[in-house]
Each structure stands twice: as structure tokens, then as C-alpha cells.
mmCIF file as Biopython writes it, N, C-alpha, C and O atoms, coordinates in Angstrom:
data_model
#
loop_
_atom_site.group_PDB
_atom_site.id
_atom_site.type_symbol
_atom_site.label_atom_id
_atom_site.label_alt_id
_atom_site.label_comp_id
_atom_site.label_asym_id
_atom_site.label_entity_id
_atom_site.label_seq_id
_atom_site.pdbx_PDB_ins_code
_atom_site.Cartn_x
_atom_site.Cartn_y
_atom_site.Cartn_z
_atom_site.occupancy
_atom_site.B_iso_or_equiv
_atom_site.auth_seq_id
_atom_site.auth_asym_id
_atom_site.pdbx_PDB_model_num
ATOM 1   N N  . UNK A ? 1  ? 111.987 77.226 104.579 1.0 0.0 1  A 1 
ATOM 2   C CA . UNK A ? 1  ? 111.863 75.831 104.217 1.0 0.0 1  A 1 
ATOM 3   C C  . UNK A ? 1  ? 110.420 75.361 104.305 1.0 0.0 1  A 1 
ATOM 4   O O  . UNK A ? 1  ? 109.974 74.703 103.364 1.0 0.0 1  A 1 
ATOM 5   N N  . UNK A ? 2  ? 109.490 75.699 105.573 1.0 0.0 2  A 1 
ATOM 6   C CA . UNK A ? 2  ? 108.712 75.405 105.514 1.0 0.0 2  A 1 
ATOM 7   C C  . UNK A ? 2  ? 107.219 75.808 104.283 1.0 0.0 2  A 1 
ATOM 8   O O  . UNK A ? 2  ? 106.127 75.247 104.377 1.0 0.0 2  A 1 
ATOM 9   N N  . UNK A ? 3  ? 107.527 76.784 103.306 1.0 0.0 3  A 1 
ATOM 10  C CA . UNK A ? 3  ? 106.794 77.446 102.358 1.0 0.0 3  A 1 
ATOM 11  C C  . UNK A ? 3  ? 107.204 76.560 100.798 1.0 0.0 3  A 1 
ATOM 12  O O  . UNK A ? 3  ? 106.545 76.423 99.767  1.0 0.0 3  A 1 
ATOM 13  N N  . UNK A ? 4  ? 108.269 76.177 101.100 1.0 0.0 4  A 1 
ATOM 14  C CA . UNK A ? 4  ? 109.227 75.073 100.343 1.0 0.0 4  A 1 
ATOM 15  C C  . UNK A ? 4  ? 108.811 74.133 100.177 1.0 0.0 4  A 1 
ATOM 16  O O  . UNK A ? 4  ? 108.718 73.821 98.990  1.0 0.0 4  A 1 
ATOM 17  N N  . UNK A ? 5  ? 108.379 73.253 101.075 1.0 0.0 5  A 1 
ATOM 18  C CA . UNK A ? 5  ? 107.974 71.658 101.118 1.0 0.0 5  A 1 
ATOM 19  C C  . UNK A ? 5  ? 106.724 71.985 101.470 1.0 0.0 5  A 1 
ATOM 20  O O  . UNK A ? 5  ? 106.292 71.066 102.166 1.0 0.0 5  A 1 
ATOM 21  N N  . UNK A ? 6  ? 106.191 72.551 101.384 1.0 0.0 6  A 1 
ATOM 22  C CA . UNK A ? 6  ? 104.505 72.946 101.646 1.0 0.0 6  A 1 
ATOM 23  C C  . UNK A ? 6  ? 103.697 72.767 103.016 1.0 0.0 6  A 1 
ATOM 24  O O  . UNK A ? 6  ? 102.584 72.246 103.088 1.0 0.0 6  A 1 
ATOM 25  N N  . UNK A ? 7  ? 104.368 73.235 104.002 1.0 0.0 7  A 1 
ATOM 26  C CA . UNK A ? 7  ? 103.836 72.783 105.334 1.0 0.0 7  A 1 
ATOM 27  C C  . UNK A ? 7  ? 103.205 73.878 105.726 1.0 0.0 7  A 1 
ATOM 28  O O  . UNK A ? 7  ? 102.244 73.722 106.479 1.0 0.0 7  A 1 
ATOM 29  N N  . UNK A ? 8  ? 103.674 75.548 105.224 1.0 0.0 8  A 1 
ATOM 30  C CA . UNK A ? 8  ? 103.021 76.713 105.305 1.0 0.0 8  A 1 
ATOM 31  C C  . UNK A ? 8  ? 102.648 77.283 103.828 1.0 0.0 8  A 1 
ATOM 32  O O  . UNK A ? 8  ? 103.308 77.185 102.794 1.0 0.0 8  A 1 
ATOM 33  N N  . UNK A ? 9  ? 101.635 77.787 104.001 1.0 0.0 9  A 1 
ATOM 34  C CA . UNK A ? 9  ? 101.103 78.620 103.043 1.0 0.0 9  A 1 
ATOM 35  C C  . UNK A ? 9  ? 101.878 79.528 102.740 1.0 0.0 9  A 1 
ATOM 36  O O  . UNK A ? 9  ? 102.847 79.762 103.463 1.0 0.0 9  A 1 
ATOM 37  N N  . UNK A ? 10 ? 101.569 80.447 101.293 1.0 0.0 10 A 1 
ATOM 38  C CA . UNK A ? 10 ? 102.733 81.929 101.208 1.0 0.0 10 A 1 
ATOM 39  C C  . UNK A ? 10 ? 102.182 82.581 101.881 1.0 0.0 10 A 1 
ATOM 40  O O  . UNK A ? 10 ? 102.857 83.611 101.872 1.0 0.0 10 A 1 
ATOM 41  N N  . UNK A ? 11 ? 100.863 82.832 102.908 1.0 0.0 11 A 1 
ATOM 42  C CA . UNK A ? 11 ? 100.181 84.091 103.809 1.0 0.0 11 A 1 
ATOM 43  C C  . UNK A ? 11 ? 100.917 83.641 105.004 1.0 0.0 11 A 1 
ATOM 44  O O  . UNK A ? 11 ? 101.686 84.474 105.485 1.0 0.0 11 A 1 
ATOM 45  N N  . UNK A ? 12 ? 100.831 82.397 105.628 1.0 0.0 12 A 1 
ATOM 46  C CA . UNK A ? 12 ? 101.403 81.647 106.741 1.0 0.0 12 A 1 
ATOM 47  C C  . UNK A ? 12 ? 102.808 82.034 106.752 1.0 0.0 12 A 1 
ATOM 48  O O  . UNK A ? 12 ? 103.215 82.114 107.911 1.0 0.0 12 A 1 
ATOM 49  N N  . UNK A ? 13 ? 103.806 82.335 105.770 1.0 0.0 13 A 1 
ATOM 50  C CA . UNK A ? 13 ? 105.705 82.106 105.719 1.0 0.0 13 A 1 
ATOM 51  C C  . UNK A ? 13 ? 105.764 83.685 106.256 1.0 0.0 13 A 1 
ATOM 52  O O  . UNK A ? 13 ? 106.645 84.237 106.914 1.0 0.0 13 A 1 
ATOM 53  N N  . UNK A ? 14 ? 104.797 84.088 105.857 1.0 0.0 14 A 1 
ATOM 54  C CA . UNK A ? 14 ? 104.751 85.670 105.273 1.0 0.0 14 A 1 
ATOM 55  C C  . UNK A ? 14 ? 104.497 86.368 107.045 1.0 0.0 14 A 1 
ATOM 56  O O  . UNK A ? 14 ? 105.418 87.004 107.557 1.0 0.0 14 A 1 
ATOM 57  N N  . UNK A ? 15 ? 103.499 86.196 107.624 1.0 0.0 15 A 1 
ATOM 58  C CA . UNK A ? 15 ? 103.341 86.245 108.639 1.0 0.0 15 A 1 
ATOM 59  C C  . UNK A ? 15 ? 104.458 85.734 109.777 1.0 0.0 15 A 1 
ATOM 60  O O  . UNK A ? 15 ? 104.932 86.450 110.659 1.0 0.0 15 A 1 
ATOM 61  N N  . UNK A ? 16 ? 104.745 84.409 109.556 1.0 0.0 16 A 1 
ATOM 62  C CA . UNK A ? 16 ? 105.720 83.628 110.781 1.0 0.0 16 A 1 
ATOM 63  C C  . UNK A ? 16 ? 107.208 84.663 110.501 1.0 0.0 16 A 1 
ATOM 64  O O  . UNK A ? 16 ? 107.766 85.192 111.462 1.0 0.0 16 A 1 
ATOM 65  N N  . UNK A ? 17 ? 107.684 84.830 109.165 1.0 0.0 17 A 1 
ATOM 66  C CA . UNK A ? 17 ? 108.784 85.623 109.247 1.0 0.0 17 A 1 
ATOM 67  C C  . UNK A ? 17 ? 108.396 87.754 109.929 1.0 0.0 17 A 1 
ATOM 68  O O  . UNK A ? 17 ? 109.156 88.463 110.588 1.0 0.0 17 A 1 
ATOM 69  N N  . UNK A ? 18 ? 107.250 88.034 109.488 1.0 0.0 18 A 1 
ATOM 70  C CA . UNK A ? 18 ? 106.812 89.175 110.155 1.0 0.0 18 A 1 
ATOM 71  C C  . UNK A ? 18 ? 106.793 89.253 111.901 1.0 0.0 18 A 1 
ATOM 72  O O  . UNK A ? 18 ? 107.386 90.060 112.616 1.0 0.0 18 A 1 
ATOM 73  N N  . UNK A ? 19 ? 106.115 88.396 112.203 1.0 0.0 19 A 1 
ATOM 74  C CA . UNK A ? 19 ? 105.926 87.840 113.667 1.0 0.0 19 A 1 
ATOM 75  C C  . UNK A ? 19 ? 107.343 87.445 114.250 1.0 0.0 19 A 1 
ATOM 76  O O  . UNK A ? 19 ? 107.765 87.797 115.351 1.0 0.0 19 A 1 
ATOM 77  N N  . UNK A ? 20 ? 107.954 86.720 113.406 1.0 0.0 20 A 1 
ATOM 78  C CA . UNK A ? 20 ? 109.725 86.425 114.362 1.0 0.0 20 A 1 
ATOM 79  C C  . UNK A ? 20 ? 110.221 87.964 114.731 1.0 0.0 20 A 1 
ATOM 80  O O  . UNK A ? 20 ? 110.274 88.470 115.852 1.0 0.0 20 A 1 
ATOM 81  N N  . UNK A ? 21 ? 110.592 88.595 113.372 1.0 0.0 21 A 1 
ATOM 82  C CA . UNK A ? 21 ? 111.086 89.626 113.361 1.0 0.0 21 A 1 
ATOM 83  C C  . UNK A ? 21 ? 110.909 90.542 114.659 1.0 0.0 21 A 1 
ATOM 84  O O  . UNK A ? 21 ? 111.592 90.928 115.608 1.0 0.0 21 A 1 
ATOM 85  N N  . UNK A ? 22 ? 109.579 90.677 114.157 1.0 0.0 22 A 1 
ATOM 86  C CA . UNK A ? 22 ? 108.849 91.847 115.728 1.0 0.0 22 A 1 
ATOM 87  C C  . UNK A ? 22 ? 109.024 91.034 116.877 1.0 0.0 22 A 1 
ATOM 88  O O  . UNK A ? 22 ? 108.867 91.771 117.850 1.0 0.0 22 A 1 
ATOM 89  N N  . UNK A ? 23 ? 109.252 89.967 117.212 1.0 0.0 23 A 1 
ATOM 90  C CA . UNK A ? 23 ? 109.618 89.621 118.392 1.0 0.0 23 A 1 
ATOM 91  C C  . UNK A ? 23 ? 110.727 89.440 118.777 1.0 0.0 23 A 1 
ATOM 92  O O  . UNK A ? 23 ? 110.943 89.167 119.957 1.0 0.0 23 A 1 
ATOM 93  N N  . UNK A ? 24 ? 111.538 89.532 118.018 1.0 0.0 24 A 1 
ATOM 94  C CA . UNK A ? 24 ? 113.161 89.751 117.784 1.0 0.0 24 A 1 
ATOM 95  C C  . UNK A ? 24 ? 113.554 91.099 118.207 1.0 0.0 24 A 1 
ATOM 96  O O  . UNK A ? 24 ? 114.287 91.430 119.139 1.0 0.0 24 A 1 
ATOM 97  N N  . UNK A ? 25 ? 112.939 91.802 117.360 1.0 0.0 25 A 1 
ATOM 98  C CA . UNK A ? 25 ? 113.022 93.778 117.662 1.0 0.0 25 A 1 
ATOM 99  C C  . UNK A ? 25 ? 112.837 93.992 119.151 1.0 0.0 25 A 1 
ATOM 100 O O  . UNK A ? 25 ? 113.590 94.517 119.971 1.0 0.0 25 A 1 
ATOM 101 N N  . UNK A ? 26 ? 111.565 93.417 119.294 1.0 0.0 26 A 1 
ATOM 102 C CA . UNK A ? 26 ? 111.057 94.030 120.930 1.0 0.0 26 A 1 
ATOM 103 C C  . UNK A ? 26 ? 111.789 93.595 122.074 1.0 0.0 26 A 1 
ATOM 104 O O  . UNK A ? 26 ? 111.732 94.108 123.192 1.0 0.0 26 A 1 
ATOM 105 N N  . UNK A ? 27 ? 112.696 92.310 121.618 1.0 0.0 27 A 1 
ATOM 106 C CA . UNK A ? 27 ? 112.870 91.437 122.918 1.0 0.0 27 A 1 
ATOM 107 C C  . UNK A ? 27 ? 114.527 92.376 123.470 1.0 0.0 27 A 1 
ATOM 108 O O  . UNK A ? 27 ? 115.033 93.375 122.959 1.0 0.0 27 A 1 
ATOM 109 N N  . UNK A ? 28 ? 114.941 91.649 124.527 1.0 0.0 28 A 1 
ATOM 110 C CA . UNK A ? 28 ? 115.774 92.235 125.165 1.0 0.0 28 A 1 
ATOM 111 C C  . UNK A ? 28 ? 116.874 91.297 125.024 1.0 0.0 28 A 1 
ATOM 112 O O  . UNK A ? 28 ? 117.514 91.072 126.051 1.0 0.0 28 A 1 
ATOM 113 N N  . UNK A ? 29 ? 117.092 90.924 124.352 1.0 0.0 29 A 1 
ATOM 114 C CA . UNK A ? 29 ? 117.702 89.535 123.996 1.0 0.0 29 A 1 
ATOM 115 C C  . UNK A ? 29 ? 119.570 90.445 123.199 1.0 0.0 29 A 1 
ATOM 116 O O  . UNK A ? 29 ? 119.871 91.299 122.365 1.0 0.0 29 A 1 
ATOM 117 N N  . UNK A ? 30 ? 120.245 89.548 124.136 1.0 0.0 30 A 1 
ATOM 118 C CA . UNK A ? 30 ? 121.920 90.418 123.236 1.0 0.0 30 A 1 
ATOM 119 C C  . UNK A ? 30 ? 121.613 89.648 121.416 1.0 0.0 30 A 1 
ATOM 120 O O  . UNK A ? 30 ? 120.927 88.690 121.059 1.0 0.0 30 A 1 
ATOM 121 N N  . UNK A ? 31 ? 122.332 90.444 120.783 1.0 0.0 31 A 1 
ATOM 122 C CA . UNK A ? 31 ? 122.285 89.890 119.300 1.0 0.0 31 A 1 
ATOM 123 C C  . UNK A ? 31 ? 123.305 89.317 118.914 1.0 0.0 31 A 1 
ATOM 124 O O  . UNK A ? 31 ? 124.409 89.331 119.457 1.0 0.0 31 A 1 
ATOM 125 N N  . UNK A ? 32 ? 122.910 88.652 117.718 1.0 0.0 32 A 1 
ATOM 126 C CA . UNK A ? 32 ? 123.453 87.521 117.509 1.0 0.0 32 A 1 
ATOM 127 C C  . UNK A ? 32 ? 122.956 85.871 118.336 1.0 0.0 32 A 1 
ATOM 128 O O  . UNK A ? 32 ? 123.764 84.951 118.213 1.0 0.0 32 A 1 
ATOM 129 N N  . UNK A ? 33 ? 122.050 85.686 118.887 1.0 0.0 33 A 1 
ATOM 130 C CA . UNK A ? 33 ? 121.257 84.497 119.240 1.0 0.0 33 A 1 
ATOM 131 C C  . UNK A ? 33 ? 120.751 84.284 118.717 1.0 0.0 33 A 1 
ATOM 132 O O  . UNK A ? 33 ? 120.507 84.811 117.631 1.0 0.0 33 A 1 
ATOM 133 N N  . UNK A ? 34 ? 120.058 82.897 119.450 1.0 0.0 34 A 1 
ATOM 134 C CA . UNK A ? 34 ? 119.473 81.781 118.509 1.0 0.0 34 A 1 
ATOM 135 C C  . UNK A ? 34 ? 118.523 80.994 119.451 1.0 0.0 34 A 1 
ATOM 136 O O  . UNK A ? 34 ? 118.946 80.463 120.478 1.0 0.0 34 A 1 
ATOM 137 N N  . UNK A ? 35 ? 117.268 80.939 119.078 1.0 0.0 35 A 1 
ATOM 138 C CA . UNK A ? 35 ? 116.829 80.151 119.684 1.0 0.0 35 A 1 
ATOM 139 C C  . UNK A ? 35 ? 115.450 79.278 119.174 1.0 0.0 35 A 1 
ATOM 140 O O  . UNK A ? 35 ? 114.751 79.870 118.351 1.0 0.0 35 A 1 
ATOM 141 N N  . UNK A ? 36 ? 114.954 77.765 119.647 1.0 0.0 36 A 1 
ATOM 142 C CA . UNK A ? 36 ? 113.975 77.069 118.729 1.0 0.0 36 A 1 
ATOM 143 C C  . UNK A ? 36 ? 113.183 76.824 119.778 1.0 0.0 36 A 1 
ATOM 144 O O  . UNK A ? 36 ? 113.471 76.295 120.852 1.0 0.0 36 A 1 
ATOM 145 N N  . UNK A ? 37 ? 111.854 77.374 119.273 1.0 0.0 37 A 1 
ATOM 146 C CA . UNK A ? 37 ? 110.672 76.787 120.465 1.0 0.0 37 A 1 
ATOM 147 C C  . UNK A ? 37 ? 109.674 76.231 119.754 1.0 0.0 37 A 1 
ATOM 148 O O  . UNK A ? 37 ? 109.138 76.768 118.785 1.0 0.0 37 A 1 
ATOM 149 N N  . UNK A ? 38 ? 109.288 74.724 120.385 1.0 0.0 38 A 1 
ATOM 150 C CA . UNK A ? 38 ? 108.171 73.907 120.281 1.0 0.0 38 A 1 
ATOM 151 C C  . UNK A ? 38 ? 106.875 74.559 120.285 1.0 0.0 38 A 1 
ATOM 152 O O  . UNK A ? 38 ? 106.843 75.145 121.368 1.0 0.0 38 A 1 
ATOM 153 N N  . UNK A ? 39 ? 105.779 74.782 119.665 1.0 0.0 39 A 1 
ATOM 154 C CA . UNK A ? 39 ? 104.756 75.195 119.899 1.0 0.0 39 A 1 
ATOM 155 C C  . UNK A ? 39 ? 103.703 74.669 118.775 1.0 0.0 39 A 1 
ATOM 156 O O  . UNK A ? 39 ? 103.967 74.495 117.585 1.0 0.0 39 A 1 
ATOM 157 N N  . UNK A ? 40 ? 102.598 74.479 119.342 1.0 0.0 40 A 1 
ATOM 158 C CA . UNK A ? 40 ? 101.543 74.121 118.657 1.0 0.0 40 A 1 
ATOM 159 C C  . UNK A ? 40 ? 100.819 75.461 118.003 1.0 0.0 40 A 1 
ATOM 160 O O  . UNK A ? 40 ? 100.678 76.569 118.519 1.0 0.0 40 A 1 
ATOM 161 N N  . UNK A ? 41 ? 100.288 74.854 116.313 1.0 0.0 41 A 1 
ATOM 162 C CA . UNK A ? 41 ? 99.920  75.841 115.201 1.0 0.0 41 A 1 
ATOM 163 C C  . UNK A ? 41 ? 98.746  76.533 116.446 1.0 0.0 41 A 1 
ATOM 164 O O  . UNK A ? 41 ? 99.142  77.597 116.922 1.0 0.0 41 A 1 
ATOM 165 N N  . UNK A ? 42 ? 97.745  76.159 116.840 1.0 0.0 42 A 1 
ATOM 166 C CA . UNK A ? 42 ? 97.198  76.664 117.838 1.0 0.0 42 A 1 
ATOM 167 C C  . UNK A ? 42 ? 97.384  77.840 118.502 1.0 0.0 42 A 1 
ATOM 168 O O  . UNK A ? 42 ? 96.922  78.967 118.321 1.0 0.0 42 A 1 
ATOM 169 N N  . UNK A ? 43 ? 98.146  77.381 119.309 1.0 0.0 43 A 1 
ATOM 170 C CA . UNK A ? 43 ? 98.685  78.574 120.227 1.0 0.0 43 A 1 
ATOM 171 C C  . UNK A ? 43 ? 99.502  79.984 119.239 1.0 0.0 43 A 1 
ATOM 172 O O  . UNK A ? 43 ? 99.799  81.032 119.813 1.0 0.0 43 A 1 
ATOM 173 N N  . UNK A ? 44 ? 99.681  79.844 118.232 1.0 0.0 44 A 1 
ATOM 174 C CA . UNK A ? 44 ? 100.373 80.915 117.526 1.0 0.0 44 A 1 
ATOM 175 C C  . UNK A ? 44 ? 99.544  82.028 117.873 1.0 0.0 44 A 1 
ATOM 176 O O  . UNK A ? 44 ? 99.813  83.153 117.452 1.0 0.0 44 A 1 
#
């Protein structure tokens, strides 16, 4: 959505979905969750 309404760039969507992923893979997390975290473009 956000590449949609123009809040990310196509390098920016491209990256944030690369970056979820791999932190998805690595984590220890059971599957099938969900989760939303606040964070400033900054800190990315």
C-alpha cells in the first residue's frame, strides 16, 4: 500500500518487503503471526 499512495519509493517497497522477510526467516517466532511496530524512517 505504501508504494501505492506514494509514501515509499519502488527501491524503498522493494527493500522494506526484502528486510521483513529476512527478519521473519531469522526470527524464532511460531508461524503464522503477526505483528506492527512503530518506528521512525530513521532508525530503519
Amino acid at each position: 500500500c505504501a508504494y501505492a499512495d506514494g509514501c515509499l519509493t519502488l527501491e524503498q517497497a522493494i527493500k522494506a518487503a526484502y528486510f521483513r522477510g529476512k527478519a521473519i526467516d531469522e526470527s524464532n517466532l511460531p508461524e503464522g503471526g503477526m505483528a506492527a511496530v512503530g518506528m521512525e524512517e530513521t532508525l530503519l
